[in-house]
Backbone bond lengths (Angstrom), bond angles and torsions (degrees), N, CA, C in turn:
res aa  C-N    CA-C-N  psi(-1)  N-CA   C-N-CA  omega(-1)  CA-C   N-CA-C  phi
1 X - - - 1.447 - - 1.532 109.12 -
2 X 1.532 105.37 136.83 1.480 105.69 172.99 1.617 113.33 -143.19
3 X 1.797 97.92 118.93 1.642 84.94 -174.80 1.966 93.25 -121.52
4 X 1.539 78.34 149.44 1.695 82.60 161.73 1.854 126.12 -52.63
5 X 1.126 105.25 143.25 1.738 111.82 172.54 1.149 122.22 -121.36
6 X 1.397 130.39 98.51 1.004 149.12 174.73 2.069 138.12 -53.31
7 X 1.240 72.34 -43.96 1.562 86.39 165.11 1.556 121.13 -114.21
8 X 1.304 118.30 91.50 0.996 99.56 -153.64 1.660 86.54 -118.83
9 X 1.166 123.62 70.11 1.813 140.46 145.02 1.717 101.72 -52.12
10 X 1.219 95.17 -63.08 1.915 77.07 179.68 1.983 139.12 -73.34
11 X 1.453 81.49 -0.82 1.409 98.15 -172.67 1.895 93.95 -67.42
12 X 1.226 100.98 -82.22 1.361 109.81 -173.04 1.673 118.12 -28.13
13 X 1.350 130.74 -14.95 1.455 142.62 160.78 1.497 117.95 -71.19
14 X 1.324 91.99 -36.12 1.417 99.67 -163.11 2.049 98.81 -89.87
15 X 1.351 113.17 -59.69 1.332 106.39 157.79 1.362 121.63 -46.16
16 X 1.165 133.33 -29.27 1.630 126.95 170.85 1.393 115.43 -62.02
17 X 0.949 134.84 -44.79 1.558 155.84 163.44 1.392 116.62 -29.09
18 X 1.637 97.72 -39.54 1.650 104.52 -170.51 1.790 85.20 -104.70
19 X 1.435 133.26 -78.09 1.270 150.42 -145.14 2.093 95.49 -88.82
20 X 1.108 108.34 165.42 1.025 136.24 168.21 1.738 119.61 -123.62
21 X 1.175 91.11 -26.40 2.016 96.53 -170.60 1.780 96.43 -163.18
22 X 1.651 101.32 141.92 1.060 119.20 -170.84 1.643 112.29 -88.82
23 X 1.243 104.72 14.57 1.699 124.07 175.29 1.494 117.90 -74.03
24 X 0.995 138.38 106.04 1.692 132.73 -171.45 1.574 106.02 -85.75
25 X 1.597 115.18 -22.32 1.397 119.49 159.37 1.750 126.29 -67.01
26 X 1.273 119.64 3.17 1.458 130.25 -168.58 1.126 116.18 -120.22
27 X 1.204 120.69 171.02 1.886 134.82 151.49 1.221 113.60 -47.19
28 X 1.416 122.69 44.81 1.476 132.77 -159.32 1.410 103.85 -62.93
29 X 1.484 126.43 -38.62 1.353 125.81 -175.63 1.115 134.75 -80.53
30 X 1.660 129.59 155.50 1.547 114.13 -159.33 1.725 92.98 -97.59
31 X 1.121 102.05 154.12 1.587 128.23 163.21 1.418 109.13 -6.81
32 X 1.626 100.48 -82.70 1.272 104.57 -152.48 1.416 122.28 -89.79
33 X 1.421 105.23 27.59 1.713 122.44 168.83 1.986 98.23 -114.10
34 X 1.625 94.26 110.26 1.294 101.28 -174.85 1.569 110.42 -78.95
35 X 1.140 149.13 63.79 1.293 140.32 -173.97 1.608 103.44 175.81
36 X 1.753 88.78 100.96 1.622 85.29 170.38 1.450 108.54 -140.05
37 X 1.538 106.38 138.58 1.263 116.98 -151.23 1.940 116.05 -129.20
38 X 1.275 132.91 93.08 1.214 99.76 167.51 1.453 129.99 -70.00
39 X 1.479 126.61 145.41 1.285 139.68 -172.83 2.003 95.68 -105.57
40 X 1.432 96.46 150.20 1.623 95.68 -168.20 1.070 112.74 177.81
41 X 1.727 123.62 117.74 1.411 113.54 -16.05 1.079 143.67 -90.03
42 X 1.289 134.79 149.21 1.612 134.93 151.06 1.465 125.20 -26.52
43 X 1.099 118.40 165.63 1.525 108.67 157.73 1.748 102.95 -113.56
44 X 1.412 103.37 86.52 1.982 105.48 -165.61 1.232 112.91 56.48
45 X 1.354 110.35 -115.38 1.483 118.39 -158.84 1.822 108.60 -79.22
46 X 1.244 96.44 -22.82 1.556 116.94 -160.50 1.583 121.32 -104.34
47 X 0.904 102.89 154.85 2.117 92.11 -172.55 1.734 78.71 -92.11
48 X 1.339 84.11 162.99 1.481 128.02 155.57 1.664 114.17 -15.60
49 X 0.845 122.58 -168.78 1.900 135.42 152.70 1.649 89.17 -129.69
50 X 0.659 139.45 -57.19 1.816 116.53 178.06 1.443 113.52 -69.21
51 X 1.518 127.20 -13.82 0.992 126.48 171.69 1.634 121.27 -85.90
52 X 1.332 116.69 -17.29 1.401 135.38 170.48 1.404 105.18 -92.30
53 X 1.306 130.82 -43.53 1.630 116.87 148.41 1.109 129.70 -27.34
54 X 1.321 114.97 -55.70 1.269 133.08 -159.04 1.858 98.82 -66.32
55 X 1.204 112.94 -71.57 1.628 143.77 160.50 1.717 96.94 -30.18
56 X 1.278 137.36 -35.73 1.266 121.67 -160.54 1.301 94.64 -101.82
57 X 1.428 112.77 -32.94 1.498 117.30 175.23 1.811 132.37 -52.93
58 X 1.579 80.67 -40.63 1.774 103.52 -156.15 1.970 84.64 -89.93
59 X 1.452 116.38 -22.76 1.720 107.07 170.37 1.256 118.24 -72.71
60 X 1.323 124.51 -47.74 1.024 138.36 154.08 1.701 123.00 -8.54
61 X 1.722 94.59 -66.77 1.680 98.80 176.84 1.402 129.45 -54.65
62 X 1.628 84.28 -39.77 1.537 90.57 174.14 1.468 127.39 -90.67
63 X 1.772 110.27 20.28 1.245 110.50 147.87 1.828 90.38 104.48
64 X 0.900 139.32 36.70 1.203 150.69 162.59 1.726 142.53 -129.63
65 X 1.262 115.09 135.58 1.601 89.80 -159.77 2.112 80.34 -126.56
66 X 1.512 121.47 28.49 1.337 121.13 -155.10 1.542 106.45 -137.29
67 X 1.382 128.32 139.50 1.414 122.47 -175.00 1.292 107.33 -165.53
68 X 1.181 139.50 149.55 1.420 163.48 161.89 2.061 117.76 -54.88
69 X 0.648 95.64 122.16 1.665 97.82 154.74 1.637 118.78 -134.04
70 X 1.284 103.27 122.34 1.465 94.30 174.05 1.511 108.51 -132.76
71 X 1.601 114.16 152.76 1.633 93.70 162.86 1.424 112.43 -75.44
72 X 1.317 104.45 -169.93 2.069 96.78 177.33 1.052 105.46 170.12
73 X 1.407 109.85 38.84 1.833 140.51 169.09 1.761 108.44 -120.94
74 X 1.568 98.29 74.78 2.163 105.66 170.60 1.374 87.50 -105.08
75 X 1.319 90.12 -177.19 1.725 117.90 166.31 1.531 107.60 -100.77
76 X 1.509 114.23 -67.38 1.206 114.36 158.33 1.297 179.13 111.62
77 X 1.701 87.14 134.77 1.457 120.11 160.94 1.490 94.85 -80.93
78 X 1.617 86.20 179.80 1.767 124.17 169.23 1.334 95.43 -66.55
79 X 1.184 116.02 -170.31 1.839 103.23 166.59 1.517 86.16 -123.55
80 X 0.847 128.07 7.87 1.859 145.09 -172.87 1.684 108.96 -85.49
81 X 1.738 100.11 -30.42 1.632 114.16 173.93 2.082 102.60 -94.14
82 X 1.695 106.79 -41.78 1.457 104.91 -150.11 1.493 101.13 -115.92
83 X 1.119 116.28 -10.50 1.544 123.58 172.43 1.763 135.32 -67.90
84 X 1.131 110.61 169.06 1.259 103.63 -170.20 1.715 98.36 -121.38
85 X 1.652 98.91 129.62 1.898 103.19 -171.78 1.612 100.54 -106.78
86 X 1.399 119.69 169.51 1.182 125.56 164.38 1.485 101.76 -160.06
87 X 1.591 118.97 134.89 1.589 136.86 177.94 1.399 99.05 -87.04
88 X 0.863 133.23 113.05 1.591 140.95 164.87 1.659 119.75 -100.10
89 X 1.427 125.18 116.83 1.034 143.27 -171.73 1.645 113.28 -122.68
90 X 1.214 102.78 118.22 1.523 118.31 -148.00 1.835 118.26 -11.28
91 X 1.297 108.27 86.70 1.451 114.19 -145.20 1.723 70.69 -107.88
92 X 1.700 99.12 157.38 0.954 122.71 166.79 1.701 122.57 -63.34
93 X 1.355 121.02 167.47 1.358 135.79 -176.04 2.112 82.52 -58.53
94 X 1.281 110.58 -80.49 1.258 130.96 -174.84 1.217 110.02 -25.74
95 X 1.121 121.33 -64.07 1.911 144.36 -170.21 1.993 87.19 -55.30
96 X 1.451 107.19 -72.48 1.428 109.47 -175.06 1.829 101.56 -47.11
97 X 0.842 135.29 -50.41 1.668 133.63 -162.66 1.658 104.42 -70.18
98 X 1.717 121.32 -12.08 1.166 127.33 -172.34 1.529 105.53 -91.55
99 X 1.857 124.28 -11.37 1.410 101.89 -165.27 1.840 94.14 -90.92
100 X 1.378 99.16 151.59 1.600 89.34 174.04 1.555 124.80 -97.02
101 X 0.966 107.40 138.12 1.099 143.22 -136.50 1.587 125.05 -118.22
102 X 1.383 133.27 41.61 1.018 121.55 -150.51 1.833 118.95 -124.78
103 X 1.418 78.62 28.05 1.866 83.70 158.93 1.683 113.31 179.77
104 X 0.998 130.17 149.04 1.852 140.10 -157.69 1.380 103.97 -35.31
105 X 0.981 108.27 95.46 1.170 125.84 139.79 1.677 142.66 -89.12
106 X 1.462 109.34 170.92 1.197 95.13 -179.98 1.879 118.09 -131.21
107 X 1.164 133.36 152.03 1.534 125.34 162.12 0.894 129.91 -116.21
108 X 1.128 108.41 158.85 2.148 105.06 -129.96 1.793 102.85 -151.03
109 X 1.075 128.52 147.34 1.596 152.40 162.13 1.721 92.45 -45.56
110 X 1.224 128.32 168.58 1.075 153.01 168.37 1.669 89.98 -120.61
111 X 1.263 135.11 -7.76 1.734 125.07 170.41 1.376 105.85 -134.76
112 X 1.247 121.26 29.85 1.345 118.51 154.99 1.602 118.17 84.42
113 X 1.680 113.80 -0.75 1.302 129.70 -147.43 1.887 96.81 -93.14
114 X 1.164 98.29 -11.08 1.743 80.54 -164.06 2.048 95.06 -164.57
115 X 0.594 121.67 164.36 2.145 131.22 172.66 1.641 98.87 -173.61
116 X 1.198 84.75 174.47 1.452 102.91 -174.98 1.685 92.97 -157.03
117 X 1.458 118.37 134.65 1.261 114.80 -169.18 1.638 74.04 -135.14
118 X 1.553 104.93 147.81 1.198 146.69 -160.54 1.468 114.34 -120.52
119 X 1.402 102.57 107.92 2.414 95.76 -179.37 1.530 90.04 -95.95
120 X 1.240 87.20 172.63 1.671 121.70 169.88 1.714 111.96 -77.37
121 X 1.492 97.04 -12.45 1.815 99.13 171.13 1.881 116.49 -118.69
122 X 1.826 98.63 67.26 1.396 93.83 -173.75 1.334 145.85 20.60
123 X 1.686 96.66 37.40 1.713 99.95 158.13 1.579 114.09 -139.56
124 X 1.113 122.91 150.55 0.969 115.85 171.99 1.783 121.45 -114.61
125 X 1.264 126.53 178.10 1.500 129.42 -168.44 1.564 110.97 -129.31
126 X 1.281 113.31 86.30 1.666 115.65 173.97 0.816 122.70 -94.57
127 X 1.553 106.27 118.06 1.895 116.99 170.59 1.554 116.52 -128.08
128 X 1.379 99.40 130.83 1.767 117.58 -177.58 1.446 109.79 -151.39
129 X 1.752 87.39 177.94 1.648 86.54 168.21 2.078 122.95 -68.77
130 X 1.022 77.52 172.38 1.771 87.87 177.81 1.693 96.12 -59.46
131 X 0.982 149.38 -47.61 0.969 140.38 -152.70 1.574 120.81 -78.70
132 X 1.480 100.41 -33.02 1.616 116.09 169.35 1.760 99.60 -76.18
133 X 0.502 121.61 -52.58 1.875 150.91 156.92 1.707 87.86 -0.08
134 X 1.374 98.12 -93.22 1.430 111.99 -175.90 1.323 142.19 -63.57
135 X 1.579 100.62 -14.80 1.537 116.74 152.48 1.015 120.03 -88.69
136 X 1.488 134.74 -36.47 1.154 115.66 162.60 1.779 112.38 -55.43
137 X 0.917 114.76 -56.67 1.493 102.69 -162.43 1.875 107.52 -44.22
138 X 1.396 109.94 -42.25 1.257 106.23 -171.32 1.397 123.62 -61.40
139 X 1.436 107.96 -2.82 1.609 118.42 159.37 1.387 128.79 -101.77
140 X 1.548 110.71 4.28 1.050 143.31 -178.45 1.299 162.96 -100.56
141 X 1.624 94.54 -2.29 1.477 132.44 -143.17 1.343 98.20 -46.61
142 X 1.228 146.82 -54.66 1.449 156.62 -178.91 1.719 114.73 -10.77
143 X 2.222 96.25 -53.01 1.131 100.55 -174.16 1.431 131.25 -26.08
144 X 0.916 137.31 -50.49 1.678 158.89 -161.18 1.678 91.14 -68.05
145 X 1.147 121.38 -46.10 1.792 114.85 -163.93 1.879 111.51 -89.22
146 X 1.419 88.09 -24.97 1.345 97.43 -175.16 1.265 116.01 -71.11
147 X 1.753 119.57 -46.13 1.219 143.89 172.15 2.045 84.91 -39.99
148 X 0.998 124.34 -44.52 1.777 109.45 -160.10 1.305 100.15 -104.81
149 X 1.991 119.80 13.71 1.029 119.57 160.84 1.939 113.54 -88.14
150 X 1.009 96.39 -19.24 1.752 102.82 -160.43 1.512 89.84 -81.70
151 X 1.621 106.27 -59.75 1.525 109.72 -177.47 1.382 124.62 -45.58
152 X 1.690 115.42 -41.26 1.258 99.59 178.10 1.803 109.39 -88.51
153 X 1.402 125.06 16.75 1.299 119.46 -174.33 1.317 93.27 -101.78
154 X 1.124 130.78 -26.29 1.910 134.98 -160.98 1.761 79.90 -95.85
155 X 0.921 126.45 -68.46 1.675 115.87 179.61 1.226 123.99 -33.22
156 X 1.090 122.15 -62.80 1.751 143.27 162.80 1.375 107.82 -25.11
157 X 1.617 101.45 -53.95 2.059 107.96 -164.07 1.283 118.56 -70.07
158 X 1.530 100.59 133.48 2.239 95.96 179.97 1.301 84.96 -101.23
159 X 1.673 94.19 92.22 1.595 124.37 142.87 1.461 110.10 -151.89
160 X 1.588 96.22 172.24 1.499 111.32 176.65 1.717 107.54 -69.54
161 X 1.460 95.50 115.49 1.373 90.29 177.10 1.966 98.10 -130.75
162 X 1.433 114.70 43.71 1.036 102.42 -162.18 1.877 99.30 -82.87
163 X 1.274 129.64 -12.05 1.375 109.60 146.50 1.654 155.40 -58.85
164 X 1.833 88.17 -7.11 1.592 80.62 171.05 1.344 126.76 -91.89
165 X 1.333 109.11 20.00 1.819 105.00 176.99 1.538 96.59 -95.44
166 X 1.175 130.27 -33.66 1.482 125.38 149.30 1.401 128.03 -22.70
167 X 1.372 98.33 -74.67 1.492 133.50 -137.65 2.351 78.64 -81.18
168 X 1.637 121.45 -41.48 1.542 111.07 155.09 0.927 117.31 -75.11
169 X 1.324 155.94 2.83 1.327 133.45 151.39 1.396 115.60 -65.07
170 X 1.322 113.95 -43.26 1.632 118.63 168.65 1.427 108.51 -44.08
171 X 1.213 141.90 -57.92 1.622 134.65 -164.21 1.450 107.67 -43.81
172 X 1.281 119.34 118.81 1.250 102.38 147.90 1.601 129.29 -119.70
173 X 1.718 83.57 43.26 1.800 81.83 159.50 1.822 83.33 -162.82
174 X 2.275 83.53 121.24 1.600 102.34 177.19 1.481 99.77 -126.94
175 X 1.399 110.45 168.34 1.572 110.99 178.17 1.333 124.94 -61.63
């Protein structure tokens, strides 16, 4: 099940907890969630279907069948004032691919334990506890190759990429 959320006063607490900044190019994650991971690639706005496996799986363990989507790409507002929320309750691959979706967002714990923030350049930035951490990966195995897929694709590109020597120092989980 997935319904829109309208008031979303409590969202913005609960995303603060996990994120610090609504940037998917940055140190987006807070401190005291030891596990930060880019995932790569996306499918655009949207993870994967093995990557939403993975995510439905690794919530699961930790005792959850409930999660957040929000956008959280304004100019600006908060996206907490101008954004669009949705409560997701163990919704299908399908159901999730139906909300629309059309700029960085992120998906998020309903307890603050884990998000996944989503760029506009098919990758996204996951940070949680170890415990979401390690279940996800075990649906995940890829992570490790992909991580040296993004790097050598952001290397390759004649663009400004002078944030990603940043944006790897933040990981603290590399192959």
């Amino acid at each position: 099940m997935i319904e829109q959320v309208y008031d979303a006063s409590n969202l913005e607490k609960i995303y603060s907890g996990i994120f610090r900044s609504t940037n998917p190019f940055s140190r987006a994650g807070q401190p005291n969630l030891p596990s930060t991971v880019v995932i790569y690639p996306t499918n655009g706005y949207y993870l994967t279907k093995l990557q939403f496996d993975a995510m439905m799986y690794a919530n699961k363990t930790i005792g959850s069948s409930e999660f957040f989507v929000s956008q959280v790409e304004h100019s600006y507002h908060s996206p907490f004032v101008e954004g669009e929320h949705w409560k997701c309750v163990n919704p299908s691959f399908e159901e999730y691919y139906e909300i629309s979706i059309g700029l960085e967002n992120a998906v998020y714990s309903t307890r603050a334990s884990w998000g996944i923030l989503i760029s506009h350049e098919d990758h996204a930035l996951l940070v949680s506890n170890l415990e979401f951490w390690e279940a996800f990966k075990s649906r995940y195995p890829d992570w490790g190759k992909e991580y040296f897929t993004f790097l050598e694709n952001w290397k390759n590109l004649n663009v400004d990429n002078s944030w990603l020597e940043d944006f790897l120092a933040g990981l603290t989980v590399k192959p």
